[in-house]
Structures are given as C-alpha cells and as structure tokens.
C-alpha positions, -999 to 999 in steps of 0.1 A, spaced: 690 719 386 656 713 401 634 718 370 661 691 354 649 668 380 614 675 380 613 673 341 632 640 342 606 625 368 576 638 347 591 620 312 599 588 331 562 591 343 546 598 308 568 567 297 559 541 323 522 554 317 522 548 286 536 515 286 511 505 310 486 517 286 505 496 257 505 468 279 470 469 286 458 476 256 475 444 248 466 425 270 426 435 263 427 422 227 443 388 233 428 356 229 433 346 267 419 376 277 388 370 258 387 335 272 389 346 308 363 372 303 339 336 296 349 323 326 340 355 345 304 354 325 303 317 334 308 327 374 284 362 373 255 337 353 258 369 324 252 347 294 249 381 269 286 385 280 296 350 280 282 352 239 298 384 229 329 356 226 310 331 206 303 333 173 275 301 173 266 306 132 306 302 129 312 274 150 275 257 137 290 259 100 327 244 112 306 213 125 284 211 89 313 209 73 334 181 93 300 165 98 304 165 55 338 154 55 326 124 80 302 118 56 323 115 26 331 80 21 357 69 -7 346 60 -38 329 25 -42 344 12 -72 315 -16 -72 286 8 -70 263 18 -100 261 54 -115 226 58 -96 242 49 -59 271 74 -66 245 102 -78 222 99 -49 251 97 -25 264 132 -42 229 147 -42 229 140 -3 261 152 8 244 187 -16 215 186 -3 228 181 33 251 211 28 224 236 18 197 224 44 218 216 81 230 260 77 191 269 73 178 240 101 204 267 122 190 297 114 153 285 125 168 266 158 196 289 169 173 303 195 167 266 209 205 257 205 212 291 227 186 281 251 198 243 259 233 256 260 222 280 283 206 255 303 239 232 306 264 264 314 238 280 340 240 244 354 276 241 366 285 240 395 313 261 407 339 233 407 333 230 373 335 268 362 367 267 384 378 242 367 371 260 332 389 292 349 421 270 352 423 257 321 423 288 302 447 303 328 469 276 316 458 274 280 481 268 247 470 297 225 491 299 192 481 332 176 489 337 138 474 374 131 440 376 134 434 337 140 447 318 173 445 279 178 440 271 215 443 238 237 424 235 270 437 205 289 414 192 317 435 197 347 418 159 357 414 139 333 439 157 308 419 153 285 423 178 257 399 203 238 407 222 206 395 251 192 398 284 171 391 317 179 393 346 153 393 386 161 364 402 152 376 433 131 341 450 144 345 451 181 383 437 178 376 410 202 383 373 201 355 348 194 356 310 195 347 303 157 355 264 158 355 240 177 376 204 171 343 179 161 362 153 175 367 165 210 328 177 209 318 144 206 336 130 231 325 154 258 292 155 246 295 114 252 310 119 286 281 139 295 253 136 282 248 97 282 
C-alpha cells in the first residue's frame, strides 16, 4: 500500500513538473515575454540585449516602403508623359537607394537611438515596463500585432513583431509610420 502511495506522489510530481516546464517554455517564446525582456535591457542600460529583439534592417525597410506609399500620389490626369516618367523613375530610384543609405548608416542610426534610450529616465522606462505589462498582442503563428497604450496620454503605438526561426525569439520587425512620426514630433521638436 505504501509503494502505491509513493508511486502516486512521484507521477503527480513528474506531471506538475512537467507542466511547469510546458508552461515555461511557453511563456519564454511569447511575444510579451520578449517585450519585457526590452524593458529589463532598458532598466540594466544592456543595449546588446535590448537589440537581440530588434530587427533594425526589418523595421528600416517597413518605413522605405510606407515612406513609398506616402509618396505615391494618384495619377495626374493633366500631367505630360515626361512628369509621369520622372515621378516613376523617383519613387525606383528611391526604392533602390534609401535600403543601401541603411546599410552605410546603420551604425549611426544604432548609435543616436542608443543615445535617446540610455537617456530615459526611470519614469519613462517604467512607464515603458507598464505598457507592455498591459499590451494588446494578437499572435497569428509566427507573426503577432501588438498595441502599447501610453498609460498618460493614451496615446497608442503599433507594431509587429515576428519569431525568429534562428534563435526562436520575437523581434519587433515594424513599426506603424504613423505613430513614429508623431512621437518623433512630440519629442524631438
């Protein structure tokens, strides 16, 4: 009767371990996860941390191409075959060089974002920690749409963040152009 007991003990053991293990496993590959693990970076100043869930090229290449779509203006029925061409060969031409003026600068973009986040005070990295505490994050497979709302202002900021099927961690790959510019506006007049 004892070994019954004892062998019932050590399975209900093996199971709550490993759904503990399940659960944290889980809970090690979500997005919000991820997102809390920038807000720790944030805090400790570890910016190599705080980029391991930021893919920069990605999110650069999102803004090229709404930056494009801003640029695309209907068709002017009144303009010439010459004004259409050159406004064609610009939005091409701008396509192919804003990915390459990346490639040279992405050590100065790094370095003034740097700057800014190495800059907040803790208020404001607080304030960060409580928004993705809070977070909407709608994951569809391997892509997840996530809202930060400005607990003050309630303001909101979109973004995406994809898995990276190297490491299996999630990185912010795009960021809403829209919201950018407006909190680049608020502060950086």
């Amino acid at each position: 009767m004892r070994r019954k007991a004892l062998i019932t003990v050590l399975m209900a053991l093996l199971l709550a371990a490993g759904l503990a293990g399940g659960l944290y496993w889980r809970w090690t590959t979500s997005p919000r996860y991820a997102l809390q693990q920038m807000a720790l970076a944030l805090k400790t100043r570890d910016m190599a941390e705080f980029y391991k869930y930021l893919n920069l090229k990605a999110i650069i290449n999102n803004f090229v191409e709404t930056a494009n779509a801003d640029l695309e203006a209907p068709e002017d029925p009144a303009a010439d075959d010459w004004t259409r061409l050159t406004r064609s060969l610009g939005r091409k031409y701008a396509r192919f060089l804003l990915p390459k003026l990346f490639d040279n600068f992405e050590s100065q973009i790094r370095s003034v974002m740097e700057t800014y986040l190495l800059n907040l005070d803790n208020s404001q990295i607080l304030a960060f920690a409580a928004a993705v505490t809070v977070a909407e994050i709608d994951t569809d497979g391997e892509e997840a749409r996530v809202t930060l709302t400005d607990p003050k202002s309630k303001d909101q900021f979109h973004f995406q963040m994809r898995r990276n099927p190297k490491s299996r961690t999630w990185q912010i790959v795009s960021v809403n152009y829209k919201d950018f510019k407006r909190i680049c506006q608020q502060h950086f007049r």
